[in-house]
C-alpha positions in Angstrom: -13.0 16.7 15.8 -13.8 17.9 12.1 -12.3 16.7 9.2 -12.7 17.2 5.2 -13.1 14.7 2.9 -12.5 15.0 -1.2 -15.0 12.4 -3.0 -17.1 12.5 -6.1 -20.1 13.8 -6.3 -22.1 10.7 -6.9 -20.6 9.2 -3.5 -20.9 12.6 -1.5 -24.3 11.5 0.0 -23.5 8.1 1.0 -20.4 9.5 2.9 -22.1 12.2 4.6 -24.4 10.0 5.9 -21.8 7.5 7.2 -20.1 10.3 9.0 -23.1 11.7 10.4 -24.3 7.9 11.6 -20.7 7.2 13.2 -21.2 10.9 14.9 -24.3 10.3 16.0 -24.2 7.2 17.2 -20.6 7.4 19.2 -18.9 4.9 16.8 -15.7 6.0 16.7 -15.5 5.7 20.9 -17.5 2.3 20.1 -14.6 1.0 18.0 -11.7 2.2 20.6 -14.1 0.0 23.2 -13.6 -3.4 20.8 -17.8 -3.0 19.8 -18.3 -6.0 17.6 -21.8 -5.1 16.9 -19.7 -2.1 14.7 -19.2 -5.2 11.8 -20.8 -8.3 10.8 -21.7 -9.7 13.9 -19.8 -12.7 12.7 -17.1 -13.3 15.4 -15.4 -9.9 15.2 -14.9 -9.9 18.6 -12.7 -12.8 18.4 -9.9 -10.9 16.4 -10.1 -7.1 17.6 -7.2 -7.3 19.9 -5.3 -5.2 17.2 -7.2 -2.2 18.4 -5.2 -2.2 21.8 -1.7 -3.8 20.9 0.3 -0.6 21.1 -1.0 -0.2 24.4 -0.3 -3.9 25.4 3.1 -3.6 23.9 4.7 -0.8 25.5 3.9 -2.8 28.9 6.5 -5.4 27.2 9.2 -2.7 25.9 11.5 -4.7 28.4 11.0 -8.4 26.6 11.1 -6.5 23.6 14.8 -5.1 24.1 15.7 -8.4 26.0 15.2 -10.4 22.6 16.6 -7.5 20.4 20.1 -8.2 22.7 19.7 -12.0 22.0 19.4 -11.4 18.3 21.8 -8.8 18.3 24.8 -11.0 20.1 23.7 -14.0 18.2 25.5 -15.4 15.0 22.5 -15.2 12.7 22.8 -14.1 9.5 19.1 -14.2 8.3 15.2 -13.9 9.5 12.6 -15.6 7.4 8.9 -14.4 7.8 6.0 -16.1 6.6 2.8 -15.0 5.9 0.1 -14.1 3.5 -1.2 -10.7 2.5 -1.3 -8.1 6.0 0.6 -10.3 7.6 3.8 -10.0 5.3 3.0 -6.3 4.2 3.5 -4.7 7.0 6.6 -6.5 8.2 7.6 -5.5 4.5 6.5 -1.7 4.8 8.9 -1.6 7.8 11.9 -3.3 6.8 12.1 -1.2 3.8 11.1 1.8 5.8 13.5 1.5 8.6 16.1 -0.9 6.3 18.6 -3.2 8.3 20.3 -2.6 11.3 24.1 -2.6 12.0 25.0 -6.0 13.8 21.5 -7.3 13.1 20.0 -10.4 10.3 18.6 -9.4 7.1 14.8 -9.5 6.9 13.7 -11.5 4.5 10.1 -11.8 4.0 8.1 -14.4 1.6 4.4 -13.8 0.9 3.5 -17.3 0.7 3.0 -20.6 3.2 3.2 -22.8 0.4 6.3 -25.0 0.9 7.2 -24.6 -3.3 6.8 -20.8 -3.1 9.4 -20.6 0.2 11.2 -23.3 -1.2 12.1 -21.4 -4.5 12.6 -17.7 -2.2 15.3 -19.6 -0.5 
């Protein structure tokens, strides 16, 4: 695999040598293996199940399209989603990707737990 990357001059060095390291030393197959010792060392093993969710996903395709049905046939008219920072933007990057579907509730997305902030969204 190669790859080109456009950076100033002053970082070139630093991100050569980053490359070369993560060649060298098999990171990038590392990080597909959930190697914590990649970060901190700080408990990052406790949160990388991102790395494999598409994987462990597709296996529920069928629960998936089960609960899209039940949503679909239901009489709601809205979906609230809380959450703070990644956890709303991506929802958000979606919805306005991929907009609303025929015959299904508006997305509506608040980028706050704090009771007064969802209270005044509402």
């Amino acid at each position: 695999m190669s790859f080109r990357i456009a950076v100033s001059s002053d970082l070139r060095g630093a991100v050569d040598a980053a490359a070369a390291d993560w060649q060298a030393n098999h990171k990038v197959e590392r990080f597909w293996q959930k190697d914590p010792s990649l970060w901190t060392r700080d408990g990052e093993e406790q949160w990388m199940g991102w790395i494999d969710i598409v994987e462990r996903q597709q296996k529920d395709l069928p629960a998936f399209a089960e609960l899209g049905g039940d949503v679909e046939s239901s009489d709601f008219q809205s979906v609230v989603l809380l959450g703070m920072g990644g956890s709303s933007l991506c929802p958000e990057v979606l919805a306005k990707t991929f907009g609303q579907r025929p015959g299904f509730p508006e997305l509506r997305i608040v980028d706050s737990t704090d009771p007064a902030q969802v209270k005044a969204r509402m």
